[in-house]
KOLMI-931829 format. One line per 8 residues: number of its first residue (from 1); their letters; for each residue x, z, y of C-alpha. Coordinates in steps of 0.05 Angstrom, whole numbers. Layout:
! residues N
NUM> A> X/Z/Y; ...;
***
This chain:
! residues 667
1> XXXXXXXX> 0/0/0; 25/-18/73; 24/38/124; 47/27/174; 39/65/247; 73/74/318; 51/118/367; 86/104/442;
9> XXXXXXXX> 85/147/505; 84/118/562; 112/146/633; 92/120/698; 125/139/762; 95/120/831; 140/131/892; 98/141/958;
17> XXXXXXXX> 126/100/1011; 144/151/1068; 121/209/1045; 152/264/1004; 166/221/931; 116/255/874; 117/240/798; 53/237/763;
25> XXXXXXXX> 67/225/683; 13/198/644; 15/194/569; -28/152/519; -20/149/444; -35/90/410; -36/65/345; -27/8/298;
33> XXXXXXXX> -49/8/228; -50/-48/182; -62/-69/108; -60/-132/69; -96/-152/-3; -83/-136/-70; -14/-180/-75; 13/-115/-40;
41> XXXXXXXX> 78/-137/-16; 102/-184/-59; 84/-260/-53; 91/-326/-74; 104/-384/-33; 40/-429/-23; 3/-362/-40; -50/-333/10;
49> XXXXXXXX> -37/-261/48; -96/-227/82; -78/-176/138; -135/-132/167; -118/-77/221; -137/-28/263; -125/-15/340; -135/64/357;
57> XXXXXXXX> -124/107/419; -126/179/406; -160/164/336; -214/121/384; -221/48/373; -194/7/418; -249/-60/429; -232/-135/457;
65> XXXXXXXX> -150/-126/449; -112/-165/435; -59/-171/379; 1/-211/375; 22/-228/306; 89/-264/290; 112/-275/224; 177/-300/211;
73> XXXXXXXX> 224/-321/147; 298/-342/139; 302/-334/216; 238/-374/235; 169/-366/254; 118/-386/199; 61/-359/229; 38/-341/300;
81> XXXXXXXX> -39/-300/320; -70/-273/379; -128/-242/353; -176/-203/388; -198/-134/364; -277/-126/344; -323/-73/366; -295/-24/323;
89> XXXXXXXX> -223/-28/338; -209/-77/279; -178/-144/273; -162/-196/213; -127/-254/195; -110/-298/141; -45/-349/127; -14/-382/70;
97> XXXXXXXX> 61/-369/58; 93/-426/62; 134/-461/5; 211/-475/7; 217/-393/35; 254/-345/3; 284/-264/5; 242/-226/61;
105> XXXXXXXX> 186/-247/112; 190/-201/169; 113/-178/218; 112/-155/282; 46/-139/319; 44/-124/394; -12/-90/421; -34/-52/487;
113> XXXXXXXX> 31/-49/502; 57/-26/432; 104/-55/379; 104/-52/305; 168/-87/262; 163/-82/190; 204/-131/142; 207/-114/75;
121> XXXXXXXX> 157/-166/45; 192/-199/-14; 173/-277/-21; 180/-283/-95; 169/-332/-157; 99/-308/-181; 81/-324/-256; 13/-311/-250;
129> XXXXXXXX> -38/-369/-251; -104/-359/-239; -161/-399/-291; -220/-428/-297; -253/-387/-352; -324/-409/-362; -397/-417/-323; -471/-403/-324;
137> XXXXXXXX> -502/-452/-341; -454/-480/-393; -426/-547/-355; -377/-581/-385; -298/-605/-362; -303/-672/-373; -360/-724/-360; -358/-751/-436;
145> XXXXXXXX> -371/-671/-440; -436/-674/-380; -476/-610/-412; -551/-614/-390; -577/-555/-352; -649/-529/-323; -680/-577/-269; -709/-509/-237;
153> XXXXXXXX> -631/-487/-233; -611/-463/-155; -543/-449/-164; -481/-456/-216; -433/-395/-228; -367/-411/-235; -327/-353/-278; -247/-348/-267;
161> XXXXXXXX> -199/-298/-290; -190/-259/-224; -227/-234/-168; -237/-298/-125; -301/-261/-67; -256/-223/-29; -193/-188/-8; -188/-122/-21;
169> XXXXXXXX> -130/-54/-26; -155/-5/-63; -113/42/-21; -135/20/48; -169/91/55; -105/123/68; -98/90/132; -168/98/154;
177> XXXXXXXX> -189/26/134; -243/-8/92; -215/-19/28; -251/-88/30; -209/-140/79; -280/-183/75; -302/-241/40; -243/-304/16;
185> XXXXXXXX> -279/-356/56; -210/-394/49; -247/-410/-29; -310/-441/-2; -258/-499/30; -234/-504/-38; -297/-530/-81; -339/-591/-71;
193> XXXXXXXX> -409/-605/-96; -422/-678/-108; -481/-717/-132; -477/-785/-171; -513/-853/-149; -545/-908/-179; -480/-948/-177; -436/-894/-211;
201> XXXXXXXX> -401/-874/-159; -403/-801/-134; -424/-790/-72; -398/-701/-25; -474/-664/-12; -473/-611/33; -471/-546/-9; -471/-471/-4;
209> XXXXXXXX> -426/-424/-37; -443/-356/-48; -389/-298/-44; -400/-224/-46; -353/-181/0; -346/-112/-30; -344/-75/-92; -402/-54/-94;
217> XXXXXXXX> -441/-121/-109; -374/-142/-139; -366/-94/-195; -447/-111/-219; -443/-150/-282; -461/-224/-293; -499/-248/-351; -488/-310/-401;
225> XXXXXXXX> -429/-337/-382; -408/-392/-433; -331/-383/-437; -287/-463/-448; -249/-467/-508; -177/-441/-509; -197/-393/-450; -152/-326/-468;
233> XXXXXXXX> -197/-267/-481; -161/-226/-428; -185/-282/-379; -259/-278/-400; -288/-231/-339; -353/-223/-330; -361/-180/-261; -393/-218/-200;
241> XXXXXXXX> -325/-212/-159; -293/-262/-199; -354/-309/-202; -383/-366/-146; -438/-394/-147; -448/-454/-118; -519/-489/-104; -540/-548/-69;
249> XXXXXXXX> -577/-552/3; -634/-587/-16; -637/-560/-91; -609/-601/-145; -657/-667/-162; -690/-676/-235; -657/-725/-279; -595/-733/-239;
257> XXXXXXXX> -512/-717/-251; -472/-677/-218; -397/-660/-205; -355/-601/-172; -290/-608/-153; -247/-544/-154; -181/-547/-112; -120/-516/-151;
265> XXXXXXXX> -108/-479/-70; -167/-425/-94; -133/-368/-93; -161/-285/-123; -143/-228/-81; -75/-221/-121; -55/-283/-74; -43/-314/-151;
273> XXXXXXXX> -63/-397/-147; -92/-443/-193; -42/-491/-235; -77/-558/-223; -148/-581/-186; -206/-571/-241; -271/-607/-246; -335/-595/-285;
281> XXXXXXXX> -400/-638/-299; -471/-625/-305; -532/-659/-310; -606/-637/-297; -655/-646/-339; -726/-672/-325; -773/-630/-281; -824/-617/-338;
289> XXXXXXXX> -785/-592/-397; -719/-570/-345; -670/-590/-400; -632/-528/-443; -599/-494/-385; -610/-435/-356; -616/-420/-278; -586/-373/-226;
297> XXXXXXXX> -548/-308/-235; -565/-237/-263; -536/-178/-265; -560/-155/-342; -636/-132/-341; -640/-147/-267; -634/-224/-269; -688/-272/-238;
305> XXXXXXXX> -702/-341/-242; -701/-373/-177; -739/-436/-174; -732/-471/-106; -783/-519/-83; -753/-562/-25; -802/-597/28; -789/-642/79;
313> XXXXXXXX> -824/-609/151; -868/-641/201; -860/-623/275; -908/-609/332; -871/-581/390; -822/-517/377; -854/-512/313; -835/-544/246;
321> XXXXXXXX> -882/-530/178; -880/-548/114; -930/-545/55; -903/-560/-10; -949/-612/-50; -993/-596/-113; -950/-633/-162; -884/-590/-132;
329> XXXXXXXX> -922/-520/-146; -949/-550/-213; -874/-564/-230; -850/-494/-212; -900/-461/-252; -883/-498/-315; -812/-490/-303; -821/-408/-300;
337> XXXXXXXX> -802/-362/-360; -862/-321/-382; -813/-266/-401; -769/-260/-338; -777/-243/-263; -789/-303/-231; -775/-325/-158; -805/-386/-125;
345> XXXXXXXX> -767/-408/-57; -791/-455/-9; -731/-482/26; -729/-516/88; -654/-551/112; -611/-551/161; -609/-623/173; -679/-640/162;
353> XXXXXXXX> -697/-596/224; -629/-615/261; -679/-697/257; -727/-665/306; -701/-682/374; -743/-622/400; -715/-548/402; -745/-516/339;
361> XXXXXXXX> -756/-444/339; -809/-435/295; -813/-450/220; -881/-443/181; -892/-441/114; -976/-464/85; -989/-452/12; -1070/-458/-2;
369> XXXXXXXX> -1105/-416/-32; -1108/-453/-99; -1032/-453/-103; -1017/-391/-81; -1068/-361/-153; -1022/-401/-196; -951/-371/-160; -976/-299/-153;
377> XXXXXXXX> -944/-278/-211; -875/-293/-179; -837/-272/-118; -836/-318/-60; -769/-335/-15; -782/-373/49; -716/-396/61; -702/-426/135;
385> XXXXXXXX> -635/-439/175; -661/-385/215; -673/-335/162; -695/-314/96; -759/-279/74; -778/-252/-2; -849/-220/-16; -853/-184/-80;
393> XXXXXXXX> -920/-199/-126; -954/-133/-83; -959/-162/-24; -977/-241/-55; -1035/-208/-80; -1050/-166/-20; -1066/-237/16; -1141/-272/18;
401> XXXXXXXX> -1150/-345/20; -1088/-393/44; -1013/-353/53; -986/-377/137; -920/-335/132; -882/-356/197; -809/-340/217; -799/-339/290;
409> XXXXXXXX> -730/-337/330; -760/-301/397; -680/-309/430; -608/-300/400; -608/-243/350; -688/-232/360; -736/-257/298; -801/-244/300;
417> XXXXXXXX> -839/-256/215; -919/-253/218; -951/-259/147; -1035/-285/161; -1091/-299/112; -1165/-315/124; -1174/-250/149; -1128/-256/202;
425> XXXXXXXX> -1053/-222/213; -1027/-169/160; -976/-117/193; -987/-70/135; -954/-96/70; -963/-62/-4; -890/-76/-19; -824/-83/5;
433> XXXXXXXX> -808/-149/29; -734/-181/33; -705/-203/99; -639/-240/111; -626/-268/187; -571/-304/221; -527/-261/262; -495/-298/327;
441> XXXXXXXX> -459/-240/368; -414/-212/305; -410/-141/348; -475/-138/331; -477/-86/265; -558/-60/267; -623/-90/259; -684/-53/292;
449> XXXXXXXX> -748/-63/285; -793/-57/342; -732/-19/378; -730/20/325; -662/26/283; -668/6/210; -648/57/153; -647/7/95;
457> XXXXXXXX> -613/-54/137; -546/-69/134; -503/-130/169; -451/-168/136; -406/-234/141; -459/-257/199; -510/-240/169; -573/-188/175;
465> XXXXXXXX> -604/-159/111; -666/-114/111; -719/-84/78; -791/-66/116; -859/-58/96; -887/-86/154; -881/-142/198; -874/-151/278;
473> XXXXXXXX> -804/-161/316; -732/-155/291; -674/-150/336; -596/-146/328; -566/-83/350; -499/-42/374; -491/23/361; -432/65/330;
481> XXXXXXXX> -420/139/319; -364/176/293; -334/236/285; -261/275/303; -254/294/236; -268/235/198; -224/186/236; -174/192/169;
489> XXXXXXXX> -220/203/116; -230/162/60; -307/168/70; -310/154/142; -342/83/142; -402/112/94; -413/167/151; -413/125/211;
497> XXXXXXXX> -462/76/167; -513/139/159; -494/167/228; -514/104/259; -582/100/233; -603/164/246; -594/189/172; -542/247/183;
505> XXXXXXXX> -523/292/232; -452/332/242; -444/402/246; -431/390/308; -433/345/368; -366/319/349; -353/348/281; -381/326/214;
513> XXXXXXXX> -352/375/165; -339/318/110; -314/368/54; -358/420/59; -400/431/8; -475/413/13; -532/456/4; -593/437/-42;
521> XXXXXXXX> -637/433/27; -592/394/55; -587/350/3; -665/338/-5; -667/320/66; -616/276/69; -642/231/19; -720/241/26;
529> XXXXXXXX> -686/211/107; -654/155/85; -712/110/75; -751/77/124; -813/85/137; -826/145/91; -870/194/133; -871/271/117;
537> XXXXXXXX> -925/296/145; -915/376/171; -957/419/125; -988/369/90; -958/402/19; -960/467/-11; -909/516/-11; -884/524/-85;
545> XXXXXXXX> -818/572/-80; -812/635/-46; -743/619/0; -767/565/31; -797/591/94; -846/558/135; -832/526/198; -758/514/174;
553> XXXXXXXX> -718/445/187; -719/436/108; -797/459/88; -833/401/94; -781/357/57; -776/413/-3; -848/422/-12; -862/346/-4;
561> XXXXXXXX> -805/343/-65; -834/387/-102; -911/360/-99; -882/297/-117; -838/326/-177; -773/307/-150; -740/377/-150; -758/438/-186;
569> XXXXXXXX> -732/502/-174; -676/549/-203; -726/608/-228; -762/668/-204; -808/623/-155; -743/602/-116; -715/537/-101; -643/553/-75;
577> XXXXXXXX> -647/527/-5; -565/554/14; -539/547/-54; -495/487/-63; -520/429/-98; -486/413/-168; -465/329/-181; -515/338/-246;
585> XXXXXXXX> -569/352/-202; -562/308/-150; -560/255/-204; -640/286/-226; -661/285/-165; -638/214/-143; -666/183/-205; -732/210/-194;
593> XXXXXXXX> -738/198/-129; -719/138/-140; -775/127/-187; -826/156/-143; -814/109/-98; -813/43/-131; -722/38/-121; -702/-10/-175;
601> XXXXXXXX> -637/22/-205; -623/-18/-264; -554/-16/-292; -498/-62/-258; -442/-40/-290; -418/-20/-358; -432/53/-387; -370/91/-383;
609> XXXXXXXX> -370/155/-430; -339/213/-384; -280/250/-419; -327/313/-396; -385/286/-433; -405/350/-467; -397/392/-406; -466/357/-377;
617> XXXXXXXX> -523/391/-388; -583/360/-430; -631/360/-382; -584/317/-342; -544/275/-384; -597/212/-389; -595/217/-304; -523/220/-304;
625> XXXXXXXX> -507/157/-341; -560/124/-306; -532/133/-237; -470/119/-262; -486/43/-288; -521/37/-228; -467/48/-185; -492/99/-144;
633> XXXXXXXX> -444/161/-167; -375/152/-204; -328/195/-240; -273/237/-214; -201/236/-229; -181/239/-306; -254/201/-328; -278/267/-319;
641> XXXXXXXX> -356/275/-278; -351/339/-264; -419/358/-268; -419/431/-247; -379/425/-190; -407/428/-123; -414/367/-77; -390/353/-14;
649> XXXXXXXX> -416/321/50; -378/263/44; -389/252/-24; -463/249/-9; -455/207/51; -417/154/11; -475/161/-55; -530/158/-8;
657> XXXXXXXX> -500/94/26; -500/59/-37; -566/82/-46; -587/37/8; -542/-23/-4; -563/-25/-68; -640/-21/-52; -628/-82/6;
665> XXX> -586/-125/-38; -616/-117/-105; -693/-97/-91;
***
């Protein structure tokens, strides 16, 4: 791990003119941190190096600095950056090491006036190669080999031996950075989607490729990869991190072939490269009987069939609609597998609204009432340039007569979604619904809705993701808090995520306490606070335990808990309102709250039997291992869970974040 730091005081001496001379000293403390991915320091040439820092004054974030970066080898510059910090105090960049270098690159970063000189990164003959290893659907490597897949298919996952999503250091947290240096967008440059015409010839389509940007989407498990011959077992992974997917714009066509190109310059996190370009073939099958394939990703029980029905819009003024035909819903339906969850998305593209000389700001989407009886058994994904709406199967059937769901973009970073029937306009939904909007200002980090901060929203690589169960306005958003104490620790970016939105409090004005311990009442609040639009109402449940006194900041959250059979209590009529909560009990309680309230937690990742297995109680075990699978709480050191042991604040803070990105990404 790369640490590297340089704190500089500065003195300033002004001499009045004709006057008795004064010196007034002033003294600032800066700082310089920096990290770079998983290749550590040791790379080979042609390879790709990440470098994400940090900017701090007095452990504050310095915003809109700049930083000078020169990189230099066997006496000469190889790379040069000004790049300006974000509003957090960070800054990134990305450059390939050039080839025909050798022995030591030396970095120097300059900024607000101070220097950092480090030059002990080795530029070395790398062995490692990174592979191709399989996909899902099964496509084949040659086009004598053309494997036919699903017409209904939206995207193809591409498996390799490597993480090949993002850069990451697992040991950024030492130097008060993300461990997660964002998503490798130099690997979407380095694949190519291309469809073949009537003449033979293949012909680049405009494509998207989908890359996750943290661990926690990238450790979730992918399902039914089909491995190539002669692929070493070692190089058989199966986690989303070392997966893209790649889909095209418009949806793939029935009956047609397809290629994709994969440069050998894709690179994983280890900076490791491909040996030689690669290139696989598929070909769809007819819209009625879809061919053999399969479509889309999963992760285990949690995988969907996404069906995408593209429509070309018609315009009248800002507004463009479409209304997918008979014959396309007819289609989609017989394309759907009885036995899985299914998801029908009507897609709308880029360059079929960019034809409409007019400024479009408003896309519609019309689905009769006929059509929308024979899809109500399926999610439904509006999917615009502007943004992305999914309604769950609740709120399908919630609607009378025709479905108008309209995505409006009110002004940059403002979206307005209004879902109407026969009836007239439903605010009020009977599920969660999905939202995904384009971000423009990137120090933007917050949606609201109507001025109101979302809980269970989150914003990432440009983009907005939410869920709400109602509709109106939803507006990008600035707002940061922190902490003096947490400006080093390795759970300070899951605080400031639940400080921002309202979720947790410090001890203090300035202090958050990160390692106390955290009381049972404190826990129950905490979580029963994380989720939007959850209302406790004072009084309206019955006091069940004796210590939990009325009018307190925790009695309306313990008895709600306890009506709803989310917590019980510890004996004699008590619940334990200042006894610290055990990690085997917060695992209970999250599990059932999550099942009260409809929070899909299905397992992501492998089961991993704790060395400390019999030290969890029975009562717990079953919870444990769920949450664990899930994601949502991990191990300590040694593979041990240490289930008895009391938790801390930060180690709540950090659960209870992945609480919510799980239930925005995944529900």
């Amino acid at each position: 791990m790369n640490k590297f730091k340089l704190k500089k005081v500065l003195a300033l001496i002004f001499v009045l003119a004709f006057m008795i001379s004064s010196t007034i000293t002033a003294f600032a403390a800066a700082e310089i941190s920096f990290v770079t991915n998983g290749a550590a320091k040791k790379y080979a040439a042609g390879s790709v190096l990440r470098i994400l820092g940090k900017v701090e004054d007095n452990d504050l974030a310095i915003s809109k600095t700049n930083v000078e970066i020169n990189i230099t080898a066997d006496g000469k510059v190889v790379y040069y950056g000004n790049i300006t910090t974000d509003s957090n105090g960070y800054f990134k960049t990305t450059f390939t090491v050039p080839s025909g270098v050798s022995g030591n690159m030396n970095i120097s970063m300059n900024a607000a006036g101070n220097n950092i000189d480090v030059s002990d990164y080795a530029v070395l003959d790398v062995t490692e190669t990174l592979v191709l290893a399989g996909s899902v659907p099964e496509v084949g490597l040659t086009e004598a080999d053309n494997k036919i897949i699903s017409a209904s298919t939206s995207k193809i996952g591409l498996a390799f031996s490597g993480n090949v999503n993002y850069f990451n250091n697992k040991n950024s947290s030492e130097n008060g950075l993300p461990e997660s240096l964002g998503t490798n967008d130099w690997n979407k440059d380095c694949i190519t989607l291309y469809e073949k015409e009537s003449n033979g010839d293949y012909k680049k389509i405009p494509s998207s490729i989908d890359l996750v940007s943290s661990s926690i989407k990238g450790n979730a498990l992918v399902s039914g990869i089909t491995y190539f011959s002669g692929v070493a077992k070692e190089d058989q992974k199966s986690e989303r991190k070392d997966v893209i997917f790649i889909s095209a714009e418009n949806g793939f066509k029935a009956n047609t072939s397809y290629k994709i190109a994969v440069d050998k310059d894709l690179c994983q996190n280890s900076s490791a490269r491909m040996a030689s370009d690669e290139t696989v073939y598929f070909t769809t099958g007819s819209a009625s009987n879809g061919g053999n394939g399969s479509s889309g990703s999963g992760t285990g029980d949690n995988q969907e069939k996404n069906t995408v029905i593209v429509s070309k819009p018609t315009f009248k003024g800002t507004t463009a609609t479409i209304a997918p035909t008979d014959t396309q819903i007819n289609d989609a339906v017989k394309s759907l597998n009885k036995d899985d969850k299914n998801i029908i998305t009507f897609k709308v593209s880029e360059s079929d609204i960019s034809k409409n000389s007019g400024d479009i700001n408003v896309l519609e989407l019309k689905i009769s009432e006929a059509q929308r009886d024979k899809i109500k058994d399926s999610k439904l994904a509006y999917d615009t340039p502007i943004g992305t709406v999914t309604l769950p199967t609740q709120v399908i059937s919630q609607v009378r007569g025709d479905i108008d769901l309209t995505i409006t973009k009110v002004e940059e970073d403002t979206y307005k979604v209004t879902l109407t029937d026969e009836k007239g306009n439903i605010s009020n939904l009977n599920g969660r619904v999905k939202l995904k909007f384009q971000v423009n200002d990137k120090t933007k980090n917050l949606l609201s809705h109507n001025g109101v901060i979302m809980k269970n929203a989150m914003v990432e690589n440009g983009e907005a993701f939410g869920i709400t169960s109602s509709f109106s306005t939803f507006k990008l958003e600035n707002k940061s808090v922190t902490f003096s104490d947490i400006s080093k620790h390795w759970a300070k970016s899951n605080i400031e995520f639940l400080a921002a939105r309202n979720i947790v409090n410090g001890v203090s004005e300035d202090e958050f306490a990160p390692n106390n311990n955290i009381t049972r009442a404190e826990f129950v609040k905490m979580l029963i606070n994380s989720l939007d639009e959850l209302d406790i109402k004072a009084g309206s449940a019955t006091n069940s335990f004796k210590d939990v006194k009325e009018g307190k900041w925790y009695t309306d959250y313990i008895n709600w808990a306890a009506e709803k059979g989310i917590v019980s209590g510890m004996g004699n009529d008590t619940f334990g309102t200042d006894r610290a909560i055990s990690r085997q009990d917060m695992a209970v309680i999250i599990e059932r709250f999550a099942n009260e309230m409809n929070i899909d937690l299905s397992a992501n990742i492998n089961k991993v039997t704790f060395a400390d297995d019999t030290e969890i109680s029975g009562y717990a075990k079953e919870s444990v291992y769920k949450m664990q699978q899930a994601g949502i709480i991990n191990g300590v050191g040694g593979n041990n869970f240490n289930a008895k042991d009391s938790a801390t604040r930060a180690e709540v803070a950090k659960i209870i974040n992945m609480l919510i990105e799980d239930l925005v990404t995944n529900n």
